[in-house]
Each structure stands twice: as structure tokens, then as C-alpha cells.
Legacy VTK file of the C-alpha trace (Angstrom):
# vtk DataFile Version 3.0
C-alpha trace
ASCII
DATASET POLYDATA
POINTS 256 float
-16.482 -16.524 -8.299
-19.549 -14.906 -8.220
-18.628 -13.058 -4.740
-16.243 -11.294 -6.553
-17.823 -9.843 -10.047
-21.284 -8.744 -8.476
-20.256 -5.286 -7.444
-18.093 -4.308 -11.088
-21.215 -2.933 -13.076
-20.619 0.992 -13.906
-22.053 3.154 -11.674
-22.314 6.966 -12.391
-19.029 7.925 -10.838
-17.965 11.491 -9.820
-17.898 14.560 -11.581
-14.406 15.705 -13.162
-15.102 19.301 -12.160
-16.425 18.244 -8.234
-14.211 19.236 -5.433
-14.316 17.732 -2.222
-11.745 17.996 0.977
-9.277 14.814 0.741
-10.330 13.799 4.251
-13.964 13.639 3.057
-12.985 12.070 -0.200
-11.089 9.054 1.434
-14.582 7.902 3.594
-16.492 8.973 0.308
-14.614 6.388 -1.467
-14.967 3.691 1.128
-18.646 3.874 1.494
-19.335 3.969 -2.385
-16.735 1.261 -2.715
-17.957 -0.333 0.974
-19.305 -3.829 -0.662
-16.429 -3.993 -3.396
-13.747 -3.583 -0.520
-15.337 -6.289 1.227
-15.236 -8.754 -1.423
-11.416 -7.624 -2.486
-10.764 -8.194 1.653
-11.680 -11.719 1.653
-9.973 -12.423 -1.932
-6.840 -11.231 -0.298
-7.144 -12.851 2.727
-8.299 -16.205 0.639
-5.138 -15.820 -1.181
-2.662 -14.840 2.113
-3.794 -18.224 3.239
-0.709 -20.071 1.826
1.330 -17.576 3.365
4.194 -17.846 0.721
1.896 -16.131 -1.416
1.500 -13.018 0.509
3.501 -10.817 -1.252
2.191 -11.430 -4.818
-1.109 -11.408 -3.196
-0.382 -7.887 -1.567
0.856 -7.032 -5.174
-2.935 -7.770 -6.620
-4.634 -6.701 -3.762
-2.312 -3.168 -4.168
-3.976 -2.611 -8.046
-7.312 -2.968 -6.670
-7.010 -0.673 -3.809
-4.871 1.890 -6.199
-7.417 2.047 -8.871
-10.311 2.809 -6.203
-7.993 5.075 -4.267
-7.547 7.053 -7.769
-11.019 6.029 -8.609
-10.410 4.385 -11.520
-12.020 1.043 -12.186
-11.043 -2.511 -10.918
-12.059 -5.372 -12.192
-11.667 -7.608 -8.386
-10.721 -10.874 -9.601
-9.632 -10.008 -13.359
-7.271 -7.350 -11.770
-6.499 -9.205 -8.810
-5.025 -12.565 -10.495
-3.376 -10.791 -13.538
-1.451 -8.849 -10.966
-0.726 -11.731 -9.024
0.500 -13.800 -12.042
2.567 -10.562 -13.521
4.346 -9.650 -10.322
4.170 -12.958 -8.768
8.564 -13.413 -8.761
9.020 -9.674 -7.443
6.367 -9.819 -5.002
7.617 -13.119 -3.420
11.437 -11.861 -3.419
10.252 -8.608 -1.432
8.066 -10.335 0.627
10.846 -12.629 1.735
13.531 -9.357 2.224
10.369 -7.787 4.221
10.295 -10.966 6.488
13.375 -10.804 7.000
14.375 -7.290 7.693
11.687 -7.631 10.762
13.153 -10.698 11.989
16.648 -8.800 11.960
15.413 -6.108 13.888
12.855 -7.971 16.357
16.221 -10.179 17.243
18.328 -7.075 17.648
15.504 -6.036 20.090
16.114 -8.872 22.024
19.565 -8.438 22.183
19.572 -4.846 23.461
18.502 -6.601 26.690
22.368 -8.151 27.213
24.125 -4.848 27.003
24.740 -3.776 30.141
26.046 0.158 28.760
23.080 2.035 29.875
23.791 4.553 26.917
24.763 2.214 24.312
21.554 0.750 25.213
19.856 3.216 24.523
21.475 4.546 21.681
20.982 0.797 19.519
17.165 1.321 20.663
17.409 4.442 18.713
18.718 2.917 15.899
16.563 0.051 15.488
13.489 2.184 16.165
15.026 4.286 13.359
15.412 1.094 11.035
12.104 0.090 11.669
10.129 3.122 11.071
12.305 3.855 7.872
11.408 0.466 6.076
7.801 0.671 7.662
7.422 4.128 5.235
9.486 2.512 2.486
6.408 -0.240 2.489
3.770 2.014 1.876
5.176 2.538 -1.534
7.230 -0.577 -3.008
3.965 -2.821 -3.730
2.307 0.499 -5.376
5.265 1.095 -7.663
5.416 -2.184 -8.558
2.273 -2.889 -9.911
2.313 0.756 -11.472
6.013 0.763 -12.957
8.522 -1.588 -14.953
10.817 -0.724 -11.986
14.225 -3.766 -10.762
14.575 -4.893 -7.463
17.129 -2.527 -6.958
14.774 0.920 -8.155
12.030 -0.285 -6.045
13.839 -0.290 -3.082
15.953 3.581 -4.065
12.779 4.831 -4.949
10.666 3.806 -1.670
13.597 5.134 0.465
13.570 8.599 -1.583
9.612 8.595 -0.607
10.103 7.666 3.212
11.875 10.973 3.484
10.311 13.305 0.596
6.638 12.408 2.090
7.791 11.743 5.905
5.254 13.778 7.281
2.536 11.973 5.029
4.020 8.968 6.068
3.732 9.437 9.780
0.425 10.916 9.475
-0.488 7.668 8.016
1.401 5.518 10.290
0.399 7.188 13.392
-4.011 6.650 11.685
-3.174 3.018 11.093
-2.022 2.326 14.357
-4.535 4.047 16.437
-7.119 2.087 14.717
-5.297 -1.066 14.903
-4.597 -0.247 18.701
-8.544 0.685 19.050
-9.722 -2.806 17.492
-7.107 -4.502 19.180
-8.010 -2.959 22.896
-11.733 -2.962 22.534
-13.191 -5.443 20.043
-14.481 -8.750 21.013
-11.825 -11.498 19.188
-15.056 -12.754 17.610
-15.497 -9.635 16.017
-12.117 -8.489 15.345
-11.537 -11.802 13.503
-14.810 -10.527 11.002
-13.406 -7.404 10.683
-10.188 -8.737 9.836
-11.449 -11.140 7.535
-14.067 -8.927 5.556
-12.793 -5.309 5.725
-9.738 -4.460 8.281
-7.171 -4.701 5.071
-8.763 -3.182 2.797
-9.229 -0.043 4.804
-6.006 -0.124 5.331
-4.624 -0.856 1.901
-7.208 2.031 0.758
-5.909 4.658 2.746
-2.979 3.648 2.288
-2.702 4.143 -1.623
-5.225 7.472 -1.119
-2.590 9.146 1.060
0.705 8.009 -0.904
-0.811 8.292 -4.628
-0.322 11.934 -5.406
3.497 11.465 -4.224
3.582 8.998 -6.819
1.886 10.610 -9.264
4.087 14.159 -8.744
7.404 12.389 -8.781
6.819 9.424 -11.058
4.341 10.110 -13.061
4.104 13.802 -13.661
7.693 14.011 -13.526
9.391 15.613 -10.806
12.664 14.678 -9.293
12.140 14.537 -5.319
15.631 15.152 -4.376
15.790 18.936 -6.524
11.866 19.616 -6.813
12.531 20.256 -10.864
10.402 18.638 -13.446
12.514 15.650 -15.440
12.060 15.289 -19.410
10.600 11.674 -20.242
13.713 10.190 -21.050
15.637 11.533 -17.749
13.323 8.933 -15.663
13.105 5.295 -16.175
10.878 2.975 -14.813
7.343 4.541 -15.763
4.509 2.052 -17.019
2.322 3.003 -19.950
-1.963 2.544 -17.851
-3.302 -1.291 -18.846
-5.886 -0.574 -21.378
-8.060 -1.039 -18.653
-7.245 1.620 -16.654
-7.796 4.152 -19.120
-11.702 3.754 -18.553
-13.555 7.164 -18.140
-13.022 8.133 -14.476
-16.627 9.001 -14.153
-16.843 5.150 -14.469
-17.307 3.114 -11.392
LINES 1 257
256 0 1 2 3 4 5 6 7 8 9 10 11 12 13 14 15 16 17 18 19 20 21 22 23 24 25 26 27 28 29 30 31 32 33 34 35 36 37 38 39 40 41 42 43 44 45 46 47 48 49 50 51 52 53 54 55 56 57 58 59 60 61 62 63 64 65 66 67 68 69 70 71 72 73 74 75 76 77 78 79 80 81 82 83 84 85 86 87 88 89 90 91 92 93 94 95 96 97 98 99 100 101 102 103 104 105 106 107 108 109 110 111 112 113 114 115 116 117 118 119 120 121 122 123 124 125 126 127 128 129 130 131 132 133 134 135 136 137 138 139 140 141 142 143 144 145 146 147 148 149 150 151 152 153 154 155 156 157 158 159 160 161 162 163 164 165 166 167 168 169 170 171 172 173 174 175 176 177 178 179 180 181 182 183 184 185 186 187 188 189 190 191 192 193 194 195 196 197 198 199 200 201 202 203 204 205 206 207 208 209 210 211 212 213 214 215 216 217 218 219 220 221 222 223 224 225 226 227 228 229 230 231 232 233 234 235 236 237 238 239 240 241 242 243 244 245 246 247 248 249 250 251 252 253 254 255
């Protein structure tokens, strides 16, 4: 898998003591990390194929984008498949709940067109729209946590709600980013091209900014220890869940 291991030698990284504006940051990241993205795209995409295995793919394909979004290191396919493998029952269980949540809601939809209440029409609209846009922000962060945390079923799901409302603005900042440039590709790309840009770098973009904007949530509640419902800093014991780094992640962040 050649494809995959030529872009994982070191590079000189970034300085500890360098600070740069988070918006500038983000598109620093991508272009230094431009032809490893690529190659992480098409594994995922490679591995989506089946289509049962999208979730423990999205589980892989989450460590690699997490590491570069924290710029850490990644090994692509080392990373990738171990995460796959490791998470591969979780993954596939959430992926199926995910599937299934949006069918619930897309028939619901339909149904709204049979009730002939003008108000109660409107008001399920609300509701669903509601639904939806609540387990849209919960998404964002169950595949992170995941990968990142010996978390059940049942945590992932408590935590990702607790995150959809202690980072809502984040989340709609990000939601309202990923859809404009969805919306742009969609409108104005030639299907030729959008299908290359899906295929080599439209999901990794995506999965990068995603884990760029919702990683310091993660690491100020989770990690660093502060409970989002009270704002007050928990002892180690008081939170469960957290994952000691993989040996490999403890590489010297000026590492790339």
C-alpha cells in the first residue's frame, strides 16, 4: 500500500511556542497535510465501499483526521486499520442507530404532508427539524470520543448530546461551513469533477475541520477535566471513560 505510507516521514513540524489565529491554523494544516489527506480520502472511501463498513471505517478515518487536526502524527494505514479492527463492533452498532434515526425522521417528513392541521403541521416540522439538527451536532463528536475514550454505547451517546448543547454555537458554525461548501460543489461543479473531489479530498476536509473545530471541547471537558453542565474542574476519578494516548500518539508534536 504504497499510496498510503509515502507521505509519513517526519517533517519539521511547528513550533510549541508559535501562535497563529485558529482560522489560519485550520488551512495551515490542510495544505501541509494536503497530499496525506488525499491518500487518507481515498482509504476511506476504499473502505466505505462495502457500505456495512462505514461506520468502523469513519471510526479509522476519525484517528487520522484527529491526530492531524491536533497535529499529532498518523500513521494512514497503521492507524487507519488498527482503529478499524479496535472499534469495528461500536462503530457498526452506531452506524446502524445513525441510519436509522435518518430514516425515522426522513419518513416522518413525509408524513407531515397527510396532516391536514395547518399548525400541527407546522409545529411536527419544528420538531423534526429540531431532531435532526440535534443528532446532526451529536455526530460531530461520537466517532471522536470513541476512538479517543473507553466510553459504552450508552456514554457515547450522553456525552455527544451534552456537547450538541455546551458547543451549539461551534456546532452551527460548523454546520452552517459544511453545508455552504457542500451546497457550492453541489450547485456549481461539473459531476465529473465533483465525483474527484469526492473521491480524493471532499471527506477529508470535512472530517478535518470537523475534529479542528470540536477538539478543544473535547479536550476541556474530557480530557482536561471539566464538567460541561457546572463549568468546575472534576478530580480523575469523578470522570470515567478517559483513554490513556497509544504510545504512538505521544510522538513530539513538532513531529510531522
Amino acid at each position: 500500500m504504497g499510496l498510503f505510507n509515502q507521505y509519513q516521514k517526519e517533517g519539521k513540524g511547528v513550533s510549541k511556542n508559535e501562535t497563529t489565529p485558529r482560522f489560519l491554523l485550520f488551512f495551515r494544516i490542510f495544505f501541509r497535510k494536503f497530499w496525506q489527506l488525499i491518500s487518507a480520502n481515498m482509504l476511506y472511501v476504499l473502505f466505505c465501499i462495502p457500505i456495512f463498513t462505514i461506520g468502523p471505517a469513519t471510526a479509522g478515518f476519525t484517528k487520522i483526521m484527529r491526530n492531524y487536526a491536533r497535529e499529532e502524527h498518523a500513521f494512514i494505514w497503521g492507524d487507519f486499520i488498527e482503529t478499524f479492527k479496535k472499534n469495528f463492533l461500536q462503530a457498526f452498532l452506531f452506524s446502524l442507530l445513525d441510519l436509522g434515526i435518518f430514516l425515522f425522521l426522513w419518513l416522518d417528513l413525509n408524513a407531515i404532508r397527510n396532516v391536514p392541521n395547518q399548525f400541527l403541521s407546522t409545529l411536527s416540522l419544528a420538531a423534526i427539524f429540531l431532531s435532526l439538527t440535534v443528532w446532526v451536532f451529536m455526530r460531530y463528536y461520537v466517532y471522536n470520543m470513541m476512538i479517543t475514550f473507553r466510553l459504552t454505547f450508552r456514554q457515547l451517546l450522553k456525552n455527544a448530546f451534552i456537547f450538541c448543547w455546551a458547543g451549539f454555537f461551534r456546532n452551527l458554525l460548523l454546520t452552517a461551513i459544511l453545508v455552504v461548501v457542500t451546497l457550492l460543489l453541489v450547485q456549481y461543479v461539473n459531476i465529473i469533477y465533483l465525483f474527484f473531489i469526492l473521491v480524493t479530498i471532499y471527506f477529508s476536509f470535512c472530517g478535518l475541520l470537523i475534529n479542528f473545530i470540536i477538539n478543544p471541547l473535547i479536550k476541556k471537558y474530557m480530557i482536561d477535566g471539566f464538567d460541561p453542565k457546572t463549568g468546575e474542574r472534576l478530580e480523575d476519578e469523578k470522570y470515567e471513560g478517559f483513554e490513556e494516548p497509544d504510545s504512538r500518539d505521544e510522538l513530539d508534536p513538532d513531529e510531522d
